[in-house]
mmCIF file as gemmi writes it, N, C-alpha and C atoms, coordinates in Angstrom:
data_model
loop_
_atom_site.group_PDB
_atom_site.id
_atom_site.type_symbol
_atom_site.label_atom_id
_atom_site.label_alt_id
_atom_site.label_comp_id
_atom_site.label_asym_id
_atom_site.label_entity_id
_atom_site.label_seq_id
_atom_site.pdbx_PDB_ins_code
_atom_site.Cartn_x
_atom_site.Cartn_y
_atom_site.Cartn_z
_atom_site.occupancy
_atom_site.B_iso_or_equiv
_atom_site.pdbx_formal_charge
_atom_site.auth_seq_id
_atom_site.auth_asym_id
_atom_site.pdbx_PDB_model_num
ATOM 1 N N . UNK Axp A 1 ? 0.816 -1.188 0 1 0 ? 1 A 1
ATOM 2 C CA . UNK Axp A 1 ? 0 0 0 1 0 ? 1 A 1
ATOM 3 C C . UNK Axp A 1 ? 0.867 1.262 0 1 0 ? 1 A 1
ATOM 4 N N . UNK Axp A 2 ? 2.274 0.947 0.846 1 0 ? 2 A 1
ATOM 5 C CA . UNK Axp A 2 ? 3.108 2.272 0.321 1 0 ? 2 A 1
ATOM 6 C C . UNK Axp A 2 ? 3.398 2.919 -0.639 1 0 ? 2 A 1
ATOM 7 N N . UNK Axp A 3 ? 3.668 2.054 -1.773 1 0 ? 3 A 1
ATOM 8 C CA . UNK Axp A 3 ? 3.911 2.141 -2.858 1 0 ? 3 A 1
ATOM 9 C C . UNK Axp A 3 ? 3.123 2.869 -3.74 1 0 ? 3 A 1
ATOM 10 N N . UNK Axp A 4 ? 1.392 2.543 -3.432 1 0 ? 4 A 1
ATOM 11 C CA . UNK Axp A 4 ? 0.472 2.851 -3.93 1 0 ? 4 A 1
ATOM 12 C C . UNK Axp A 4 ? 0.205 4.293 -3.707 1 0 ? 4 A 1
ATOM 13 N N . UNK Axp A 5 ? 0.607 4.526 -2.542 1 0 ? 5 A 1
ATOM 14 C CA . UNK Axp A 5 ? 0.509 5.961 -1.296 1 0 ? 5 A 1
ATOM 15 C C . UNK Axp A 5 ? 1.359 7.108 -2.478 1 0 ? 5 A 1
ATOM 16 N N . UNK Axp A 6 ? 2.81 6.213 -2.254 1 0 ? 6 A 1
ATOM 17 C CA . UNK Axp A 6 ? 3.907 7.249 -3.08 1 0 ? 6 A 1
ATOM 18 C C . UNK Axp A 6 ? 3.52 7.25 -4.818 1 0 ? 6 A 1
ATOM 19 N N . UNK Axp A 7 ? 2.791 6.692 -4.868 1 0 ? 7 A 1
ATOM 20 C CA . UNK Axp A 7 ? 2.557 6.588 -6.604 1 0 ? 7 A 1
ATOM 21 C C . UNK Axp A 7 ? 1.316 8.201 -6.634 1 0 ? 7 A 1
ATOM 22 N N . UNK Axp A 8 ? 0.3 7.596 -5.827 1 0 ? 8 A 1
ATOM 23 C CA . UNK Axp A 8 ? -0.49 9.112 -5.67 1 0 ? 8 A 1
ATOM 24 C C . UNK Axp A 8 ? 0.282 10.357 -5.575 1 0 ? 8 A 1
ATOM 25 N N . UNK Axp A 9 ? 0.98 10.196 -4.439 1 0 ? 9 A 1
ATOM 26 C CA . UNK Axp A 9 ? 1.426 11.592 -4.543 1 0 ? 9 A 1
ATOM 27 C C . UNK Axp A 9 ? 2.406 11.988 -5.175 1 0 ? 9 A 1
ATOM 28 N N . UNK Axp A 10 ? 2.99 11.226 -5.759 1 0 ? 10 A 1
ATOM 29 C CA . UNK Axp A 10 ? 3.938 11.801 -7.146 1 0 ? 10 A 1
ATOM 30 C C . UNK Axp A 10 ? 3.356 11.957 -7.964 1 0 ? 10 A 1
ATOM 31 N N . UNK Axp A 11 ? 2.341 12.01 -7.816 1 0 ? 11 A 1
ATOM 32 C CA . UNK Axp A 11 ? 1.408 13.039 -9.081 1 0 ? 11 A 1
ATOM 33 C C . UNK Axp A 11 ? 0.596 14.23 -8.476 1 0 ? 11 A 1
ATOM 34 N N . UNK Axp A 12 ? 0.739 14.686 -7.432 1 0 ? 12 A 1
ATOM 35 C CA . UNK Axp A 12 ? 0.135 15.959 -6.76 1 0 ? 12 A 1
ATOM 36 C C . UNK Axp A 12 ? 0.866 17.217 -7.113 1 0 ? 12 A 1
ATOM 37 N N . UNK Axp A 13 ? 0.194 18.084 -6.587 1 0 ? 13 A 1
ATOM 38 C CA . UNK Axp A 13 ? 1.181 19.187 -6.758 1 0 ? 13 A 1
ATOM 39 C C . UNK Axp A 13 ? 2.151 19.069 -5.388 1 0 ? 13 A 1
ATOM 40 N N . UNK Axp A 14 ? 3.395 19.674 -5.726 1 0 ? 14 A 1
ATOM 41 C CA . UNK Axp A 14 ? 4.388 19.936 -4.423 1 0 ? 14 A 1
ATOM 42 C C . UNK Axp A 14 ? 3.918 20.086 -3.274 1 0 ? 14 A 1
ATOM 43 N N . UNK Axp A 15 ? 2.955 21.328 -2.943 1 0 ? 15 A 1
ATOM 44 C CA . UNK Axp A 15 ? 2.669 21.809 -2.345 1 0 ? 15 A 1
ATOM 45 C C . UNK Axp A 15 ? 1.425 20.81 -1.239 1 0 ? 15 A 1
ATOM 46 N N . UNK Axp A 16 ? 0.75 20.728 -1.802 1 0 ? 16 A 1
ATOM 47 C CA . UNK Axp A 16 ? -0.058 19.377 -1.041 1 0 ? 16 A 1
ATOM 48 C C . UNK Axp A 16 ? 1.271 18.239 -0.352 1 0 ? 16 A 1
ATOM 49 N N . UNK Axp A 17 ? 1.583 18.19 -1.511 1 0 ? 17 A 1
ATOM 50 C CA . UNK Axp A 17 ? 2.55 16.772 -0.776 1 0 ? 17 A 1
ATOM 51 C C . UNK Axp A 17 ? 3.157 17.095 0.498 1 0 ? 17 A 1
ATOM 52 N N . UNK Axp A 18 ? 3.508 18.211 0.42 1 0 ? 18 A 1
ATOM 53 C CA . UNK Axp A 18 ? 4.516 18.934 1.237 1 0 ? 18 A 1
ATOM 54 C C . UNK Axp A 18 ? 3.278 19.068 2.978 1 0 ? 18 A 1
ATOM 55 N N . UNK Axp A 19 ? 2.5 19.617 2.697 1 0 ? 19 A 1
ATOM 56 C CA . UNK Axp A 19 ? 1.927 19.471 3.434 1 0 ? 19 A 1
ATOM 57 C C . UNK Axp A 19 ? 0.861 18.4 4.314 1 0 ? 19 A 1
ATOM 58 N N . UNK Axp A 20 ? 0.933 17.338 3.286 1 0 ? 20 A 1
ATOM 59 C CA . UNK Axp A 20 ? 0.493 16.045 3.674 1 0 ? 20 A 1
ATOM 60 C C . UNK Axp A 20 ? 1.633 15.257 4.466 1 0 ? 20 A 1
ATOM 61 N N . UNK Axp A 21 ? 2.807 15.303 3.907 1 0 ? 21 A 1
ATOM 62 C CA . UNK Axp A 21 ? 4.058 14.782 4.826 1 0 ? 21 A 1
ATOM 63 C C . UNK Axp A 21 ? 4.256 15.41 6.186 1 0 ? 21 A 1
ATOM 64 N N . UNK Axp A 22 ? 4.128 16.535 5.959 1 0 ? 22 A 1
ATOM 65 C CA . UNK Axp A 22 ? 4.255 17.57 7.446 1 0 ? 22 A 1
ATOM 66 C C . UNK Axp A 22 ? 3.149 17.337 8.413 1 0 ? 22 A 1
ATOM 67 N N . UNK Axp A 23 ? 2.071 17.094 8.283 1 0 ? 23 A 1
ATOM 68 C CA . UNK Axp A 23 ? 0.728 16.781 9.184 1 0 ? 23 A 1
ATOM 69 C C . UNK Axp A 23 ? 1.03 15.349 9.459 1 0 ? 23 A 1
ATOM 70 N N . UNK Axp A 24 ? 1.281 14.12 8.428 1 0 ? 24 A 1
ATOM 71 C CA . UNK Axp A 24 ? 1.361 12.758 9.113 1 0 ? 24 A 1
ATOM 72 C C . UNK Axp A 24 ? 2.397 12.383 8.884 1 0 ? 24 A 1
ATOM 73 N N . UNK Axp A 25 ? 3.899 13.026 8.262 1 0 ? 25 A 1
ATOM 74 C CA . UNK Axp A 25 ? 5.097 12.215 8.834 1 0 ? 25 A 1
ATOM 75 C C . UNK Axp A 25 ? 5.636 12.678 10.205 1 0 ? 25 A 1
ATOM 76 N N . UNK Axp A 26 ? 5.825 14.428 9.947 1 0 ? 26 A 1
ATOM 77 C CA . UNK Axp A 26 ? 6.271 14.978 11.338 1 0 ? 26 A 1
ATOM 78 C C . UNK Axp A 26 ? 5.351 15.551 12.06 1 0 ? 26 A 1
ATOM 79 N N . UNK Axp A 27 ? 4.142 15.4 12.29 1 0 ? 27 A 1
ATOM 80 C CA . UNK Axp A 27 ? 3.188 15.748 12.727 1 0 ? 27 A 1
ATOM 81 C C . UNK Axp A 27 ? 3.194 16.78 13.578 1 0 ? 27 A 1
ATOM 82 N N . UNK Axp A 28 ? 3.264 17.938 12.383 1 0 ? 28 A 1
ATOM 83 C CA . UNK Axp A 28 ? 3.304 19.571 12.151 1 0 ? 28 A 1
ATOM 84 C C . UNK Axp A 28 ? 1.628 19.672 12.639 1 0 ? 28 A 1
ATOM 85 N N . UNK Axp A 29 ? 1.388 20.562 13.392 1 0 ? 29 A 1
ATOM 86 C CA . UNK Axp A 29 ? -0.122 21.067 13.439 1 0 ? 29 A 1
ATOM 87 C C . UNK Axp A 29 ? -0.167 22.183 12.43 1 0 ? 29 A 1
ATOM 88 N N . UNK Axp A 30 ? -1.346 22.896 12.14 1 0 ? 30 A 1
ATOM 89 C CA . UNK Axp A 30 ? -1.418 23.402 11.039 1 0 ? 30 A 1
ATOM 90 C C . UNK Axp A 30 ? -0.805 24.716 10.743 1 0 ? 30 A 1
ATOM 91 N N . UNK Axp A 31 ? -0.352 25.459 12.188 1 0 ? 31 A 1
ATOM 92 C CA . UNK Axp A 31 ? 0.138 26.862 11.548 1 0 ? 31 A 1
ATOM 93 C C . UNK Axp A 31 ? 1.693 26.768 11.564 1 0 ? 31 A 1
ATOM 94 N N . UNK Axp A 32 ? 2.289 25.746 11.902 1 0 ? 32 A 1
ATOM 95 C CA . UNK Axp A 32 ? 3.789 25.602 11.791 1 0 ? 32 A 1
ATOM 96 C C . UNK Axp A 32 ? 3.818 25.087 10.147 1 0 ? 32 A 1
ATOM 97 N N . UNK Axp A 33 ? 2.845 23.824 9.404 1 0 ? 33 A 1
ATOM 98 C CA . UNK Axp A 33 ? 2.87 23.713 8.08 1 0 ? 33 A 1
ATOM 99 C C . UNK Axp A 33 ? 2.463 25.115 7.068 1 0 ? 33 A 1
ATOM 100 N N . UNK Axp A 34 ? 1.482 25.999 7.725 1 0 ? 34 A 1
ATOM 101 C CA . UNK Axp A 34 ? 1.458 27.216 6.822 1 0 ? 34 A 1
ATOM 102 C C . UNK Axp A 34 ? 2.502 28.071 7.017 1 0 ? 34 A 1
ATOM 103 N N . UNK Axp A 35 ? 3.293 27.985 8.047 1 0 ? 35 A 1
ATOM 104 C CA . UNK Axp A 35 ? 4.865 28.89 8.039 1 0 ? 35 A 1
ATOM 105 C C . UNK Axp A 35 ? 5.568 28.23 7.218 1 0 ? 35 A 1
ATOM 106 N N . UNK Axp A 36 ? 5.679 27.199 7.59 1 0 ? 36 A 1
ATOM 107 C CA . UNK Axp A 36 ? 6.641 26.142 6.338 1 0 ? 36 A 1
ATOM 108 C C . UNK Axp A 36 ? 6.646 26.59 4.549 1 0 ? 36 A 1
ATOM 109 N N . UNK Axp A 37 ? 5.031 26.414 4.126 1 0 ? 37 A 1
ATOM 110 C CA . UNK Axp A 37 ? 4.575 26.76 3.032 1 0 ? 37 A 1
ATOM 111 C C . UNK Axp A 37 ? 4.202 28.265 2.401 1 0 ? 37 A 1
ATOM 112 N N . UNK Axp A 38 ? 4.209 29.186 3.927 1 0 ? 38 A 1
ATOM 113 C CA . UNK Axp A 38 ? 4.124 30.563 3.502 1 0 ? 38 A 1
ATOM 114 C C . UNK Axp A 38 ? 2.573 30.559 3.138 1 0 ? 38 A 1
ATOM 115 N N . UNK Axp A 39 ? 1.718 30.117 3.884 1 0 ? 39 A 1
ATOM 116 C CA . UNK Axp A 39 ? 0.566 30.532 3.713 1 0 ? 39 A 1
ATOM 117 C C . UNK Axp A 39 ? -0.351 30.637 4.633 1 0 ? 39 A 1
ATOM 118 N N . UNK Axp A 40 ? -1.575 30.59 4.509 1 0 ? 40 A 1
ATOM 119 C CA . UNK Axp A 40 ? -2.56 30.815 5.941 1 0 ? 40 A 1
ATOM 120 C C . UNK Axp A 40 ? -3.031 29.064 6.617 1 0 ? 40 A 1
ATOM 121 N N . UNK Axp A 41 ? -3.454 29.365 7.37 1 0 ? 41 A 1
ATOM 122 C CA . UNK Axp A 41 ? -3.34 27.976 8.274 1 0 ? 41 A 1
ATOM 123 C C . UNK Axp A 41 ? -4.988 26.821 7.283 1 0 ? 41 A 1
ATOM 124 N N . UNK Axp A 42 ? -5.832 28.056 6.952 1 0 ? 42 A 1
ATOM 125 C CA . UNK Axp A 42 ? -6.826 27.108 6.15 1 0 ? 42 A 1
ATOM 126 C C . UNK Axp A 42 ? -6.329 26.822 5.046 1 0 ? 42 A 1
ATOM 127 N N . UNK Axp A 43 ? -5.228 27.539 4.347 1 0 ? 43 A 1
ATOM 128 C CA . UNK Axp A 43 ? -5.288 27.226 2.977 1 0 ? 43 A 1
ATOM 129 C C . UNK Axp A 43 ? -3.84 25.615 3.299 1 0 ? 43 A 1
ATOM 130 N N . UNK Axp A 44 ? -3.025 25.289 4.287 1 0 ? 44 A 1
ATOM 131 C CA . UNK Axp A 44 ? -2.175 24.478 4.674 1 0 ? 44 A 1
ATOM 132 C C . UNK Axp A 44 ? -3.24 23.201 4.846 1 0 ? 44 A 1
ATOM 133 N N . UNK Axp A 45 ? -4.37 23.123 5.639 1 0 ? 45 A 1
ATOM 134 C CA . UNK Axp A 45 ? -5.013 22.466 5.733 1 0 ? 45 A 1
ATOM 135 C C . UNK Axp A 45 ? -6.252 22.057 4.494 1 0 ? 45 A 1
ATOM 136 N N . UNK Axp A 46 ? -6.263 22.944 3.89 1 0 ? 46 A 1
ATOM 137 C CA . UNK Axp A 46 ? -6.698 22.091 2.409 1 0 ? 46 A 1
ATOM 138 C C . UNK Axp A 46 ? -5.876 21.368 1.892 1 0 ? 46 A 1
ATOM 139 N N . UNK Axp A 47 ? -4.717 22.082 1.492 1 0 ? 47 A 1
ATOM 140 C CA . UNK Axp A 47 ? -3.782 21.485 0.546 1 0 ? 47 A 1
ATOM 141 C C . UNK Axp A 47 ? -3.732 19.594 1.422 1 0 ? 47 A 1
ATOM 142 N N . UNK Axp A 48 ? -3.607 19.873 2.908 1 0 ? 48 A 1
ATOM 143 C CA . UNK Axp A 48 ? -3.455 18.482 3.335 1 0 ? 48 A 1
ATOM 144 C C . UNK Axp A 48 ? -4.584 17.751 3.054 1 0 ? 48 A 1
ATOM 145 N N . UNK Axp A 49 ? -6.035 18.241 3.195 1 0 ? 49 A 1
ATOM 146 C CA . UNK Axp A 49 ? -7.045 17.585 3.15 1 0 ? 49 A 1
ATOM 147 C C . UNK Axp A 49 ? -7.217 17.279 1.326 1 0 ? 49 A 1
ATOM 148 N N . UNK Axp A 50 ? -6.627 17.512 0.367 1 0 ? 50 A 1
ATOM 149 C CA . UNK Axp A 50 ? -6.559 17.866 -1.054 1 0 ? 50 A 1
ATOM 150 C C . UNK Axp A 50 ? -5.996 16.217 -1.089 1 0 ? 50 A 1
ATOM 151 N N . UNK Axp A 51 ? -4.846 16.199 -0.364 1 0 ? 51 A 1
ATOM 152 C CA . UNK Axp A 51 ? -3.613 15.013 -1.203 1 0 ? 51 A 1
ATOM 153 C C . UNK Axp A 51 ? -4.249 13.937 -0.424 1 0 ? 51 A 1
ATOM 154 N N . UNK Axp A 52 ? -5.172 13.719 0.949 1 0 ? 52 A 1
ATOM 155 C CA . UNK Axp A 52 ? -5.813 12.84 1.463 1 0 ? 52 A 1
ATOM 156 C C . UNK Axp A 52 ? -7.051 12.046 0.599 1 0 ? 52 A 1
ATOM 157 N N . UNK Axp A 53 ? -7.712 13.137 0.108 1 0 ? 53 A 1
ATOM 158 C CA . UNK Axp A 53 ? -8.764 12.634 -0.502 1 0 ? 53 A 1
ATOM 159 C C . UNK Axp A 53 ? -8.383 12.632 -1.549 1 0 ? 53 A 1
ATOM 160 N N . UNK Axp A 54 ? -7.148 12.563 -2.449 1 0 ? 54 A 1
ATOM 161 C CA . UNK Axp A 54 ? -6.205 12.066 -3.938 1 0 ? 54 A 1
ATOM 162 C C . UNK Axp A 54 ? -6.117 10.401 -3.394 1 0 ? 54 A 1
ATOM 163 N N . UNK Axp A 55 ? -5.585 10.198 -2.687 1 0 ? 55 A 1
ATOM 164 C CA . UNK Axp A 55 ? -4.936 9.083 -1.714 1 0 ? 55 A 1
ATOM 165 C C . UNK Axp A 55 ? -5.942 8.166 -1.753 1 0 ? 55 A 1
ATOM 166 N N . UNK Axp A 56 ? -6.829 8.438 -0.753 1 0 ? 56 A 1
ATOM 167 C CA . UNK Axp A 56 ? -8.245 7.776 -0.013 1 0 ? 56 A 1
ATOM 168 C C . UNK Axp A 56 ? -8.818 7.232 -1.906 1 0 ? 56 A 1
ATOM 169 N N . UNK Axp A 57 ? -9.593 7.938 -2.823 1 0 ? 57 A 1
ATOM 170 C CA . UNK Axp A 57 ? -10.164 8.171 -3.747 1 0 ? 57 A 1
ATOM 171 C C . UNK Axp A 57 ? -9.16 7.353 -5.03 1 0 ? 57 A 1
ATOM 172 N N . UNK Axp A 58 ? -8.14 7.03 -5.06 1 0 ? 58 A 1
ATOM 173 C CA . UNK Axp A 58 ? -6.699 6.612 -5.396 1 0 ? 58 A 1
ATOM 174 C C . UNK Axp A 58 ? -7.363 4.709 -5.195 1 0 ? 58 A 1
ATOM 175 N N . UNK Axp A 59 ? -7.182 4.898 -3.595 1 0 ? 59 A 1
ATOM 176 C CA . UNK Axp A 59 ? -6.71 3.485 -3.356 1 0 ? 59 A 1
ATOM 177 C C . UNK Axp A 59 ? -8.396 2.731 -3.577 1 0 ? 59 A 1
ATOM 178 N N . UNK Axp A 60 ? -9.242 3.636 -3.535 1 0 ? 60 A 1
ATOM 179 C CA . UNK Axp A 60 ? -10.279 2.812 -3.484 1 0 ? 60 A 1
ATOM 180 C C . UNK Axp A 60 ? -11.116 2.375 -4.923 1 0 ? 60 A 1
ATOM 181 N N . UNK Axp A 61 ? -10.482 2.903 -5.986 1 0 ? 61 A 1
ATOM 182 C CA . UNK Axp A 61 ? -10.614 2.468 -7.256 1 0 ? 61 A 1
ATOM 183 C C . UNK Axp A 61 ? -9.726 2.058 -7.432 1 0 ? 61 A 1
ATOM 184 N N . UNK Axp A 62 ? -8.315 1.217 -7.057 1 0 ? 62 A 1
ATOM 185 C CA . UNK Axp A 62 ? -7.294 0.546 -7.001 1 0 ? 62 A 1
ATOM 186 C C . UNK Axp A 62 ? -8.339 -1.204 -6.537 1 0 ? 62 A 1
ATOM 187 N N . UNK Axp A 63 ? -9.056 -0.613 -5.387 1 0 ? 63 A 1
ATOM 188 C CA . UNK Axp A 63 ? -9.478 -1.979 -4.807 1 0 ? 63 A 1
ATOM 189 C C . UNK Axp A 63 ? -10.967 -2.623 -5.566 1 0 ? 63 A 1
ATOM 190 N N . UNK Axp A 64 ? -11.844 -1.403 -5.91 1 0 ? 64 A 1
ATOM 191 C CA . UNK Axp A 64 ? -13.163 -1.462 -6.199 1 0 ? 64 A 1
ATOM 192 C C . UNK Axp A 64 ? -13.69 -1.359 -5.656 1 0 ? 64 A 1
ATOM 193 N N . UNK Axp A 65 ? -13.819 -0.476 -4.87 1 0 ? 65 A 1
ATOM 194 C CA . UNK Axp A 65 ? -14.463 -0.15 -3.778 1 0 ? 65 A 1
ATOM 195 C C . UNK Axp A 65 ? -15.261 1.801 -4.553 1 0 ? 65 A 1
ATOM 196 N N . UNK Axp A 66 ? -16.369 1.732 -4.368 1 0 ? 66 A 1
ATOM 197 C CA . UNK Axp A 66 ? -17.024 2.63 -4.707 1 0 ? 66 A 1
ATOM 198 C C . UNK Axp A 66 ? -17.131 4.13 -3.559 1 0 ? 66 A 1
ATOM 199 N N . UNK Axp A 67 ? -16.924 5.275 -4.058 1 0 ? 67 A 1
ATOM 200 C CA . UNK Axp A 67 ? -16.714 5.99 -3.197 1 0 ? 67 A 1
ATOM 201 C C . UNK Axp A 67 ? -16.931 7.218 -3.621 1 0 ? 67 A 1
């Protein structure tokens, strides 16, 4: 499933990725990832919620699973 994970997001934009790694690798809360990215704390938390539901939406037409 890693594989599958890193296949999604090597097709995102940077910026999501960037902020999807920062929330669940180093588990950045959201206004240290919008300092990181130089932006506001909702727009850090889309971009994360953006590459989640790439991911989620990804793996579940990978499985057949309707969604």
């Amino acid at each position: 499933m890693a594989g599958a994970v890193e296949q999604v997001l090597g097709g995102l934009p940077a910026r999501q990725v960037e902020a999807f790694r920062l929330v669940g690798d180093e588990g950045c809360g959201l206004d240290e990832v919008a300092a990181r990215l130089g932006c506001t704390a909702m727009a850090a938390r889309l971009c994360a919620h953006r590459a989640r539901a790439s991911i989620c939406r990804h793996l579940g037409e990978a499985s057949g699973v309707a969604g």
